[in-house]
MIDREN-389823 format. One line per 10 residues: number of its first residue (from 0); for each residue x, y, z of C-alpha. Coordinates in pm, 1 decimal, decimal comma, always signed. Example, Ala and Ser with C-alpha at 12.3 -4.5 7.8 and 13.67 -1.06 7.14 Angstrom:
% residues 2
0 = +1230,0/-450,0/+780,0 ~ +1367,0/-106,0/+714,0 .
This chain:
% residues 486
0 = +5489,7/+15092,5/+15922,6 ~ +5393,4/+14918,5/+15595,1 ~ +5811,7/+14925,4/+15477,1 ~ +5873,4/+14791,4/+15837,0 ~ +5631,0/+14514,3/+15775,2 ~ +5761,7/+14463,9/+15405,6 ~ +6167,8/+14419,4/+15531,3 ~ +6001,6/+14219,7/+15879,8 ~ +5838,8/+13972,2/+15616,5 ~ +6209,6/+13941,9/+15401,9 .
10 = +6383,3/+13857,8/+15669,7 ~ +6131,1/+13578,9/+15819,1 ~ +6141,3/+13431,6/+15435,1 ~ +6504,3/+13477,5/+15455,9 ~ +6556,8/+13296,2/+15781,0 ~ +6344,3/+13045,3/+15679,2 ~ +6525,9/+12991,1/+15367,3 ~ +6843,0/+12947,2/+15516,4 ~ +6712,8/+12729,9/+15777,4 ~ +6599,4/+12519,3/+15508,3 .
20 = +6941,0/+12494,7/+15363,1 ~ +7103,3/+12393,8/+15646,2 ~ +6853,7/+12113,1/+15688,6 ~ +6881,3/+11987,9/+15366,3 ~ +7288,6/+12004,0/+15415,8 ~ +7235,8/+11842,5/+15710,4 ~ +7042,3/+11548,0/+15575,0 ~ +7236,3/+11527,1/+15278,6 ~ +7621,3/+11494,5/+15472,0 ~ +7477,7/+11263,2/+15694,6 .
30 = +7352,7/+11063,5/+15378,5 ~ +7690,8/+11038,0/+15231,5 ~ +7771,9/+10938,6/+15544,1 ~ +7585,2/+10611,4/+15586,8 ~ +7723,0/+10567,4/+15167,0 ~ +7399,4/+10643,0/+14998,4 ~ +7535,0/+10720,1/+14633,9 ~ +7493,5/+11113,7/+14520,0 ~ +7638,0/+11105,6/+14219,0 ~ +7384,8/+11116,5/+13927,5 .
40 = +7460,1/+11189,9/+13548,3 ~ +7813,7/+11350,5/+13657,6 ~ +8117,9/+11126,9/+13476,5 ~ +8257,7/+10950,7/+13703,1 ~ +8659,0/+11054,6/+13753,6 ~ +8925,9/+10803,6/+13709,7 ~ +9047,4/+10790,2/+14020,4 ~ +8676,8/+10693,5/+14165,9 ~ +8680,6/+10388,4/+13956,0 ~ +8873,1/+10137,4/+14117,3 .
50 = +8635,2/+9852,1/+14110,7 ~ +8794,3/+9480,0/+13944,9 ~ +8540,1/+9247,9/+14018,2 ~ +8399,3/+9156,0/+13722,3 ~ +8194,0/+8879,7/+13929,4 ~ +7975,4/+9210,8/+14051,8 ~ +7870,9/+9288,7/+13673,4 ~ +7757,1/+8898,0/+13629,6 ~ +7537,1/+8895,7/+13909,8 ~ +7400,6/+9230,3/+13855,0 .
60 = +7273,6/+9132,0/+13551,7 ~ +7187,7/+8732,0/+13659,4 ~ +6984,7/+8853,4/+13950,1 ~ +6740,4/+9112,5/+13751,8 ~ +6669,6/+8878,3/+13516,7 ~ +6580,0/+8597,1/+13787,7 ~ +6289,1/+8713,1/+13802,6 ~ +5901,1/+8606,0/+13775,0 ~ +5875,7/+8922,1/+13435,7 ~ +6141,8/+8642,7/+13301,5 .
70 = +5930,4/+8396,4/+13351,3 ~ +5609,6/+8556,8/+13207,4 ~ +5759,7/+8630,1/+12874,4 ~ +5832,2/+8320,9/+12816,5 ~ +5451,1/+8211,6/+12831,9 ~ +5349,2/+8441,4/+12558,5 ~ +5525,2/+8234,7/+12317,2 ~ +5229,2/+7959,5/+12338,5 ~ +4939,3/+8169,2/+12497,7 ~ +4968,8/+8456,2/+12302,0 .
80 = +5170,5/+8391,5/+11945,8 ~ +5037,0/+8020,2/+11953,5 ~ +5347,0/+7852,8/+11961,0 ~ +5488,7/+7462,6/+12048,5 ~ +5730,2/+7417,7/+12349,9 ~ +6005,6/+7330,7/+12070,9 ~ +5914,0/+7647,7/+11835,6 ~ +5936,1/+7877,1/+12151,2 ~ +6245,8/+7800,0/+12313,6 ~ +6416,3/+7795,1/+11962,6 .
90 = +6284,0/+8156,5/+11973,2 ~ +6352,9/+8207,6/+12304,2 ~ +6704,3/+8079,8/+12271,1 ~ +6841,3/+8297,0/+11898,8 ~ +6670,8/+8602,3/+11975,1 ~ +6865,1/+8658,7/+12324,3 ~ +7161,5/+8529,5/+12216,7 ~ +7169,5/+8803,0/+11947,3 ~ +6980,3/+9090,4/+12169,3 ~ +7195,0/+9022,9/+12436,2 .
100 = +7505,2/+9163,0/+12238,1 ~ +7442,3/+9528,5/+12284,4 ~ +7353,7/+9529,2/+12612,5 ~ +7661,5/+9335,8/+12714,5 ~ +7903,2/+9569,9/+12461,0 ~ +7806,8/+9872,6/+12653,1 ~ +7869,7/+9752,5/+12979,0 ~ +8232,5/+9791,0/+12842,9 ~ +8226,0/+10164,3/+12774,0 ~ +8162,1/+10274,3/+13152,2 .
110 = +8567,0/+10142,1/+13260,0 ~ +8676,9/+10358,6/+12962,8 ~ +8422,0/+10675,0/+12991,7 ~ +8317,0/+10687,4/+13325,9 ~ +8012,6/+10763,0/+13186,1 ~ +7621,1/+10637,4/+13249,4 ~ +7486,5/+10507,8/+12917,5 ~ +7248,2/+10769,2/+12830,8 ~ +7472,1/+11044,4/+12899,1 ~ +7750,6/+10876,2/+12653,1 .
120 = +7494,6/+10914,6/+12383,3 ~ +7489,4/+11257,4/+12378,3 ~ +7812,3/+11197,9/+12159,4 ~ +7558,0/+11044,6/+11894,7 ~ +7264,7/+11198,0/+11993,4 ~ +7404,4/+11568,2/+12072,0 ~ +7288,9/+11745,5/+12370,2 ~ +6943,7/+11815,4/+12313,9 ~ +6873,6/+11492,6/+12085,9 ~ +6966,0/+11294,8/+12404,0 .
130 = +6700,0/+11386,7/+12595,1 ~ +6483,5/+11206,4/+12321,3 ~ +6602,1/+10847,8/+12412,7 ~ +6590,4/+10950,0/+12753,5 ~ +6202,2/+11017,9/+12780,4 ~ +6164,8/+10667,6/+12550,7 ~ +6398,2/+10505,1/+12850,6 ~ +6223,6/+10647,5/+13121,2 ~ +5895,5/+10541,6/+13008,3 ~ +6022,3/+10214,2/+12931,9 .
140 = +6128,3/+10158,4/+13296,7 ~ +5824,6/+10275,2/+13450,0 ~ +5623,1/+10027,8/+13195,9 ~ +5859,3/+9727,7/+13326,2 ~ +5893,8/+9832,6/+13684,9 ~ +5508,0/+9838,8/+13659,3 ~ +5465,9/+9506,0/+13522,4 ~ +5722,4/+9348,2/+13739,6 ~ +5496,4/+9529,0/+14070,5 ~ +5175,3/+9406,4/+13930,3 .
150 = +5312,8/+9041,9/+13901,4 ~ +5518,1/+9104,0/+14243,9 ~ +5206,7/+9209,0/+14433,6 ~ +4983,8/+8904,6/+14216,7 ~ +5239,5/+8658,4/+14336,8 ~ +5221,8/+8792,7/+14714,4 ~ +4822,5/+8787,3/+14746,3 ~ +4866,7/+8431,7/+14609,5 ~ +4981,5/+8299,3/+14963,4 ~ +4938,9/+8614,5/+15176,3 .
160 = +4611,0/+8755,0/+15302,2 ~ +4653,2/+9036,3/+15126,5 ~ +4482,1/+9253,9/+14807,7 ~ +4743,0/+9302,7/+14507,2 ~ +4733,6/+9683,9/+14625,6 ~ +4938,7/+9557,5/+14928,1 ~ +5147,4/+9386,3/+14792,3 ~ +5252,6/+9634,3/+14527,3 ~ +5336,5/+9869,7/+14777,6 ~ +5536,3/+9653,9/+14939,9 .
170 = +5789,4/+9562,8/+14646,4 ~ +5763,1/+9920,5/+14617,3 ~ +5863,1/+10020,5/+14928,7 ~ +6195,4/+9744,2/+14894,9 ~ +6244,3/+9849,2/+14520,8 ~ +6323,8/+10219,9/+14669,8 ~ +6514,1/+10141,1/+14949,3 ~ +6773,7/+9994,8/+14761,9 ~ +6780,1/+10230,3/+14440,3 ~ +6808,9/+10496,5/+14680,5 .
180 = +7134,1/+10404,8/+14884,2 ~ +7299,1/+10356,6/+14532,3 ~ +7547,1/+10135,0/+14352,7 ~ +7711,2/+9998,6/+14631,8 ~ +7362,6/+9881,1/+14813,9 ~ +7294,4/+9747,8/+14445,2 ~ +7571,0/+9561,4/+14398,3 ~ +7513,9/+9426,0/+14751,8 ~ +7178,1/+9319,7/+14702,6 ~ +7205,8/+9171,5/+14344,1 .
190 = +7526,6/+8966,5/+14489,5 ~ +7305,6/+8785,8/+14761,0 ~ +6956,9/+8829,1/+14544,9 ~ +7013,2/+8589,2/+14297,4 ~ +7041,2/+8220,8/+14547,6 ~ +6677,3/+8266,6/+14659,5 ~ +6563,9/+8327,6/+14402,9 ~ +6714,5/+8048,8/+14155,7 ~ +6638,6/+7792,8/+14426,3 ~ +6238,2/+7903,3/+14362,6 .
200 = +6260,8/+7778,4/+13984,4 ~ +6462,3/+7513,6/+14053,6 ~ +6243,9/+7389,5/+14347,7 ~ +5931,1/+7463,3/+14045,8 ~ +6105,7/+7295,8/+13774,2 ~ +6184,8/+6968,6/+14008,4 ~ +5837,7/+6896,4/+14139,8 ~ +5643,4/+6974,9/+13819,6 ~ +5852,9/+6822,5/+13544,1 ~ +5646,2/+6494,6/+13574,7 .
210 = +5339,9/+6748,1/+13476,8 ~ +5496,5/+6910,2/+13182,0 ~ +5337,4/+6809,2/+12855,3 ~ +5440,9/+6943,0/+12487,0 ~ +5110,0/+6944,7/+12336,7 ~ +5095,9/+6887,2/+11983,0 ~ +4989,8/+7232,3/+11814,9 ~ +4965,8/+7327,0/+11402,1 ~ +5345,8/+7391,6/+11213,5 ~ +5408,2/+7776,1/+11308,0 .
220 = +5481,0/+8009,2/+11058,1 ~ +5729,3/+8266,2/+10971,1 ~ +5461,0/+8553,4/+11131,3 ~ +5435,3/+8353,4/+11461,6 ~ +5876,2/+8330,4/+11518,2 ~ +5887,0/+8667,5/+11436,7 ~ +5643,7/+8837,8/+11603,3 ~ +5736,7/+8664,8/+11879,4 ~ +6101,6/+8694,1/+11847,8 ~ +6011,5/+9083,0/+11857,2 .
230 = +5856,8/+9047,5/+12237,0 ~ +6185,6/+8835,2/+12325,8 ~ +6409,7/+9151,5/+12190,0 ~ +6207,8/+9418,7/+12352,4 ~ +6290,9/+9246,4/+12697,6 ~ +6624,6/+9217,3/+12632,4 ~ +6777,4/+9499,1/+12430,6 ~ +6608,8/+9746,4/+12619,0 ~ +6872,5/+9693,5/+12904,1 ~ +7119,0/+9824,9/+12666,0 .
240 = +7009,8/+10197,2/+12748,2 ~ +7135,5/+10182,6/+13130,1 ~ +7436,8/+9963,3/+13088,8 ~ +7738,8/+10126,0/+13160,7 ~ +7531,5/+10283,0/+13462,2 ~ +7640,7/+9989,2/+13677,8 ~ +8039,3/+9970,9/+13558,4 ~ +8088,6/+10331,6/+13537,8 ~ +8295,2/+10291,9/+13866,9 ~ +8517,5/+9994,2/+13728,6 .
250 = +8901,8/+10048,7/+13679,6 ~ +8977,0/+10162,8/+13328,1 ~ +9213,2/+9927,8/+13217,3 ~ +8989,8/+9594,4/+13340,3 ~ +8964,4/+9368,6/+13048,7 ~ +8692,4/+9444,0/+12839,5 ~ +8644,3/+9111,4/+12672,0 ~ +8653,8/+8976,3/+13044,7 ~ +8355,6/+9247,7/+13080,7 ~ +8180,7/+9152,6/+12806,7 .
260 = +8190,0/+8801,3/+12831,3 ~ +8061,2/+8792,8/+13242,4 ~ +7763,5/+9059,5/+13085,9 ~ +7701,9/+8837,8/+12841,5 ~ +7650,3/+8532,2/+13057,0 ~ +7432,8/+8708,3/+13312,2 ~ +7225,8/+8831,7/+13105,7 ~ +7177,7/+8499,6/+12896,9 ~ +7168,3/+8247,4/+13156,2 ~ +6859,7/+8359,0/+13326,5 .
270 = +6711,9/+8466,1/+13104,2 ~ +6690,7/+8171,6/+12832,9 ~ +6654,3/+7947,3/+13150,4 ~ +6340,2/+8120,1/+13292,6 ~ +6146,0/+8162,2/+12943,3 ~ +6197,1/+7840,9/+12805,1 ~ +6047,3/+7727,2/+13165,1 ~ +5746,8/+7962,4/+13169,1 ~ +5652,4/+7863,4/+12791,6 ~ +5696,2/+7513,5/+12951,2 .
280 = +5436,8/+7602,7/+13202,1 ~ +5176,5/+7799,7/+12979,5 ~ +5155,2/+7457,6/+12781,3 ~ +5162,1/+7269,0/+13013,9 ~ +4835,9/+7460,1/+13243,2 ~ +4553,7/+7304,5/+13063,6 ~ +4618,6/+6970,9/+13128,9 ~ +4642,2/+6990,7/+13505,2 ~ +4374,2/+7119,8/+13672,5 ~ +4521,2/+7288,7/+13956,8 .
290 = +4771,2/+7481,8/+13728,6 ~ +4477,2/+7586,1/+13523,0 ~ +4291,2/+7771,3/+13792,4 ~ +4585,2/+7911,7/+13939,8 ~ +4639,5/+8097,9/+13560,1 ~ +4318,9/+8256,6/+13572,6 ~ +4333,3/+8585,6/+13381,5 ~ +4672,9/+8517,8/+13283,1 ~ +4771,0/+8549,8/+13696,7 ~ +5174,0/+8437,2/+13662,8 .
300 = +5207,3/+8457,6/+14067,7 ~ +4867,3/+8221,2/+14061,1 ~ +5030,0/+7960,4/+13792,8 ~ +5323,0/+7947,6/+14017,3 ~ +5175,1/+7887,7/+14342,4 ~ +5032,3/+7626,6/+14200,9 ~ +5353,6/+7473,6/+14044,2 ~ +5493,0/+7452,6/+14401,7 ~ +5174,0/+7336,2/+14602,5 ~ +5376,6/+6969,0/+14637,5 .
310 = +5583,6/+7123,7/+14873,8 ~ +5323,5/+7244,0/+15126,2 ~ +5396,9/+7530,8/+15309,0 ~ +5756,7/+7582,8/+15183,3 ~ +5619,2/+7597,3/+14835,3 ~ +5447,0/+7930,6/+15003,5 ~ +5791,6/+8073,2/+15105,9 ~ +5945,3/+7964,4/+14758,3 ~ +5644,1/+8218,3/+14659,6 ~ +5690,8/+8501,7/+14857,4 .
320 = +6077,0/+8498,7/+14775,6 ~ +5953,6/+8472,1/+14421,9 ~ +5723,4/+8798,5/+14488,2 ~ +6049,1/+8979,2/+14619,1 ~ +6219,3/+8862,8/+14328,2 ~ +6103,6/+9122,9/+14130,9 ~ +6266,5/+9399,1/+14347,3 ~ +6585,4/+9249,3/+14240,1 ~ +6518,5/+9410,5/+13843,6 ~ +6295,7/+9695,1/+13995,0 .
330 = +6587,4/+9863,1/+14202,2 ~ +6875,2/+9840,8/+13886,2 ~ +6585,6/+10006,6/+13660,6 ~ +6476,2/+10270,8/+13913,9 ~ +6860,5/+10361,0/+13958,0 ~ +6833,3/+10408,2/+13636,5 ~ +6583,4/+10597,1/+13571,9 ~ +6720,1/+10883,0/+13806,8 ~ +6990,5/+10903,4/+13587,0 ~ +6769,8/+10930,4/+13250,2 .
340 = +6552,7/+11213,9/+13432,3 ~ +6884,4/+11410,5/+13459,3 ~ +6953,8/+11367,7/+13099,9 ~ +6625,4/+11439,4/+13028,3 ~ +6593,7/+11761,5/+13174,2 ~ +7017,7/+11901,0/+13225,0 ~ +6933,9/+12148,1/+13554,5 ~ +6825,6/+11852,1/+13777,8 ~ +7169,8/+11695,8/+13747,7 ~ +7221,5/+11957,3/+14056,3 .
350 = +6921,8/+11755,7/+14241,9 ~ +7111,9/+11454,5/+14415,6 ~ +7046,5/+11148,1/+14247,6 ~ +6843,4/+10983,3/+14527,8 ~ +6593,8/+11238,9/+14547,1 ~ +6415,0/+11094,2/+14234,3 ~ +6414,7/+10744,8/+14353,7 ~ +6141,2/+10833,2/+14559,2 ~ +5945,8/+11025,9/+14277,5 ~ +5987,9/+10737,7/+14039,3 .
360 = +5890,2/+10475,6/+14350,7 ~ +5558,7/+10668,0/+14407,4 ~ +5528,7/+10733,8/+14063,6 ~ +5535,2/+10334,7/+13988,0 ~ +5346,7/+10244,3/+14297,1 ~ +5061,8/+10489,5/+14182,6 ~ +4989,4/+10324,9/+13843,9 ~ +5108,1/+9956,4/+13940,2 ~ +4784,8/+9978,0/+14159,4 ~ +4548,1/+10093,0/+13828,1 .
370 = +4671,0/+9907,0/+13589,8 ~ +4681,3/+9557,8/+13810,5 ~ +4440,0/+9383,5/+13618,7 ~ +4538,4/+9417,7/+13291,1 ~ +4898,0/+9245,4/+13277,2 ~ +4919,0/+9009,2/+12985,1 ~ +4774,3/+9219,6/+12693,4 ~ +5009,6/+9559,9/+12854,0 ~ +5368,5/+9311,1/+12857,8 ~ +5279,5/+9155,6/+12480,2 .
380 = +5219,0/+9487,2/+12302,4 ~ +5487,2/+9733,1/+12519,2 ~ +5752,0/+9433,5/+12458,9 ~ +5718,8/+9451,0/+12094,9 ~ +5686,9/+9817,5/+12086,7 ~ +5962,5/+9977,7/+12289,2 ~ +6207,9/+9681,0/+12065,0 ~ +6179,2/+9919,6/+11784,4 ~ +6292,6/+10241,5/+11897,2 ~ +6596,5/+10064,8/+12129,4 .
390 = +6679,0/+9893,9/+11768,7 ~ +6726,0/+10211,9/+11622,3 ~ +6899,3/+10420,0/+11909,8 ~ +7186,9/+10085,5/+11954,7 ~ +7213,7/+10101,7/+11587,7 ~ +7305,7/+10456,0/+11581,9 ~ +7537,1/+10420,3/+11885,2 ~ +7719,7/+10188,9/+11751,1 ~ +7784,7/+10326,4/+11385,3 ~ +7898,0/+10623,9/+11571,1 .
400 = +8149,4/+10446,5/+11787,4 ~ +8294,8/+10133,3/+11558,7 ~ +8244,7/+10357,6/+11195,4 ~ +8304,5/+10724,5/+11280,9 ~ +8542,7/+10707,4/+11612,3 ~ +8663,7/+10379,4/+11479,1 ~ +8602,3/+10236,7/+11823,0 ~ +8847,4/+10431,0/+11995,4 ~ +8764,3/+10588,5/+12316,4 ~ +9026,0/+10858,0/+12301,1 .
410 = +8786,4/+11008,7/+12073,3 ~ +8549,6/+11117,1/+12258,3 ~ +8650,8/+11452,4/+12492,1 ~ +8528,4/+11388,5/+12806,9 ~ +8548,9/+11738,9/+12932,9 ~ +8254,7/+11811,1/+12657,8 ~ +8001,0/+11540,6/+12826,8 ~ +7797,3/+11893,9/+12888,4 ~ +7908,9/+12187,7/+12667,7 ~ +7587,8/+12150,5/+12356,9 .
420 = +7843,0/+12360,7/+12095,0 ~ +8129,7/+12081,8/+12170,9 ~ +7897,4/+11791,9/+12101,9 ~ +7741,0/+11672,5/+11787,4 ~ +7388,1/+11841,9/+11673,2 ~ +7272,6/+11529,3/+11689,0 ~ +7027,7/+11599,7/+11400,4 ~ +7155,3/+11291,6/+11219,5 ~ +7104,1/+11029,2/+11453,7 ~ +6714,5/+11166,1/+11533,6 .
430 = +6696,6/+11169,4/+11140,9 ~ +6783,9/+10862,7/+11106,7 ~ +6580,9/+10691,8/+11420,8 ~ +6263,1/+10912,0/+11260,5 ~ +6280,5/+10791,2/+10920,1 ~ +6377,7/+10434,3/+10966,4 ~ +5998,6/+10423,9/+11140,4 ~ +5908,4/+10515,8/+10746,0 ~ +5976,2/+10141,3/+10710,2 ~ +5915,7/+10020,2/+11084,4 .
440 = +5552,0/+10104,3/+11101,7 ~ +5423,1/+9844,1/+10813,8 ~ +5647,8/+9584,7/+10908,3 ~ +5504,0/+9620,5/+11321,5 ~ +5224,3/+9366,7/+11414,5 ~ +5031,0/+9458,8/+11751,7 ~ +4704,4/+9384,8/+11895,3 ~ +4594,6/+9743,9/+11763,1 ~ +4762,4/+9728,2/+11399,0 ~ +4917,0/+9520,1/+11152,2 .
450 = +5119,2/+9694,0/+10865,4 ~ +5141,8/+9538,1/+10517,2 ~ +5466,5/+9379,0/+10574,4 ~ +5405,1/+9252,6/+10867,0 ~ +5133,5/+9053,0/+10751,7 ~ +5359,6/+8875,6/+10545,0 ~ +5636,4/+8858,4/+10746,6 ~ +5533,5/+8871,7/+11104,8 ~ +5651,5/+9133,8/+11355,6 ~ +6001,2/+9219,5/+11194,3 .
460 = +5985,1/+9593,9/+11324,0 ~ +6269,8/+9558,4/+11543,5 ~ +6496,2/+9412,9/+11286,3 ~ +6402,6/+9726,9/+11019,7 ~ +6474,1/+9974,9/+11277,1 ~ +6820,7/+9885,1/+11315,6 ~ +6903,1/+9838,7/+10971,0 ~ +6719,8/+10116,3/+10842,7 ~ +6854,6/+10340,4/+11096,1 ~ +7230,5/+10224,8/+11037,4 .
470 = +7178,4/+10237,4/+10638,1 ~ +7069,4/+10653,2/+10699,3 ~ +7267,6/+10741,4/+10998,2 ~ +7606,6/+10724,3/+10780,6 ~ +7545,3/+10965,5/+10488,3 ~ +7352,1/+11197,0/+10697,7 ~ +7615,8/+11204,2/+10992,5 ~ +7878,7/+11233,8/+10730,0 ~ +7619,8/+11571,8/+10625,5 ~ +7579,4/+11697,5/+10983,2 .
480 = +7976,1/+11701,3/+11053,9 ~ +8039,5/+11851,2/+10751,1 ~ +7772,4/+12138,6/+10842,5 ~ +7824,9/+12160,2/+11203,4 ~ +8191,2/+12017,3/+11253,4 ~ +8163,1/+11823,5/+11534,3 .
């Protein structure tokens, strides 16, 4: 009886198993069907990558940086570093035109690799070392797609009569809709996105220029442009780690200068634009009354509202497109990040990609909600800290590709993308990232610690880390291939 009960119980578990399978089969064919994206760290083949229009790339990149996170950088410059309207958009203006290069170089590698950027740095990184820069860019894009919900969900409340809580789960709830269906719902989105969105500041920047004031404040010095130079380069370099996620599927023989160049431009554009206007703003707040109680607690939605009460209740529209403007950078980063989890740990690249859109979405949503009321002091110190380590992984990448490939694609096998022995150790590149920090960690300046050189100099942490890192990686890479031989 008890071995009829034992095989009875096996094949219940076994039916139930299989039942299982077919649901999930079921689910996931008629997934593909509707074109929700699967794919996930896999290269992409080169006959899927047939896409030309480079006008897809631009607005990609113009509408996730249209948003109000844009905006609230910008106001750090003169509430938080104590900087003039002139001193902070000169800032504002050199330190993205410079950061902006790497992010808008990789976009190039996808039409040529198929590959999504974090998996293409396994050829510096090595198999393993990868997954090191992929924890670093998950947590990075959890930290921003937090901020952007908190200031979402802030900006909501402002007009709605709602709680921030309810309005973080709803750019939650948007933010994972379209991360889940994939690149071609992202491309969609981003391509209508951006004209709501750029009306908003416009609409701000018309009825409040006659209240903008550049109050007079003492000469800055070298420590205030460069520790605030570091905050402008950890919001814009960071985007380097998921570039060639979103042009993985373009033709390989578009024009890569032609890639660049529309990369370049979305990224800038906005981005300059929207700082420049929120430093604008933060000076601006104390002198009119209205704008001043709106910023209460550093509130960004608040400030805003406030910018565009002249316009009655359209100004309250304007706001609740600019709420939802921050689903428009929280979908590209939560694609994102499904790809960095499979990088992160190899056996969930069997797990369709979608699957962790919803983790990460719940995962956000959850500490969006706790961490609500503590927004200006997180985005000052995580912007100058997560600048240093995406300093010294681009620097790396790129003496790999332009010194030791000599920036030829053919170099890199593509049928190795997941075979550890064929790929470099990767020891080199960690070494490198590890002991530039030798030199980063007295030249950082945060709320929490100041090194030596940083007193001096101001935040130049950023700066070290890529030099410092590209100084090392060569004679230690030149080591680790004689050693290993890849």
């Amino acid at each position: 009886m008890r071995g009829s009960k034992s095989f009875d119980e096996k094949n219940s578990f076994e039916d139930r198993t299989t039942s299982a399978s077919k649901v999930t089969r079921f689910l996931s064919e008629k997934l593909l069907a509707l074109g929700v994206e699967e794919r996930g760290i896999h290269p992409v083949a080169v006959e899927d990558r047939t896409e030309t229009q480079f006008i897809k790339i631009f607005f990609i990149w113009l509408s996730a940086n249209t948003n109000i996170l844009t905006f609230a950088s910008g106001t750090l410059g003169p509430v938080t570093f104590g900087l003039g309207l002139r001193d902070s958009c000169l800032v504002i203006l050199f330190f993205n035109l410079f950061c902006a290069v790497p992010p808008a170089y990789f976009t190039t590698w996808g039409p040529k690799l198929g590959f999504r950027q974090l998996c293409a740095s396994r050829y510096t990184f090595g198999y393993y070392g990868a997954m090191a820069p992929s924890f670093l860019a998950i947590t990075a894009g959890v930290i921003f797609s937090i901020l952007n919900s908190i200031l979402g969900g802030q900006a909501l409340s402002s007009v709605a009569n709602i709680s921030w809580t309810v309005g973080i789960v709803i750019i939650s709830v948007i933010s994972l809709f379209v991360s889940f269906c994939g690149i071609r719902a992202l491309n969609w989105f981003e391509n209508c996105v951006w004209v709501p969105l750029l009306l908003v500041f416009v609409v701000a920047a018309g009825v409040s220029g006659k209240d903008f004031v550049n109050t007079p404040t003492a000469p800055a010095t070298v420590a205030q442009y460069f520790s605030f130079g570091a905050t402008i380069a950890g919001n814009m370099i960071t985007w380097a780690a998921l570039s060639s996620d979103y042009t993985a599927y373009f033709h390989p023989r578009v024009s890569s200068w032609r890639m660049f160049v529309y990369s370049y431009l979305g990224l800038n554009i906005p981005t300059i634009t929207l700082q420049c206007l929120g430093a604008a703003a933060a000076i601006s707040a104390p002198s009119v009354p209205d704008w001043n109680a709106g910023y209460t607690d550093g509130n960004v939605g608040g400030l805003l509202n406030a910018m565009l009460s002249p316009v009655g209740k359209f100004g309250k529209v304007l706001v609740v497109f600019l709420s939802l403007s921050v689903t428009a950078t929280n979908a590209p980063a939560m694609y994102s990040m499904c790809i960095a989890i499979q990088t992160l740990i190899p056996p969930f690249a069997a797990v369709p990609r979608y699957v962790f859109s919803v983790f990460a979405s719940a995962v956000i949503a959850v500490l969006s909600i706790v961490g609500q009321h503590k927004f200006n002091a997180t985005l000052s110190n995580f912007l100058g800290i997560i600048g240093y380590w995406a300093g010294a992984w681009v620097s790396a990448i790129c003496v790999e590709h332009l010194y030791f490939r000599k920036g030829n694609f053919a170099l890199y096998d593509i049928r190795s993308w997941n075979v550890p022995s064929q790929l470099p150790l990767g020891a080199a590149a960690l070494g490198a990232s590890v002991l530039s920090f030798a030199l980063v960690i007295p030249s950082m300046s945060q709320v929490w610690y100041t090194g030596p050189i940083a007193r001096k100099t101001g935040d130049i942490g950023f700066e070290v880390a890529m030099t410092v890192t590209a100084l090392l990686y060569v004679p230690l890479r030149h080591l680790e291939k004689r050693w290993v031989g890849v």
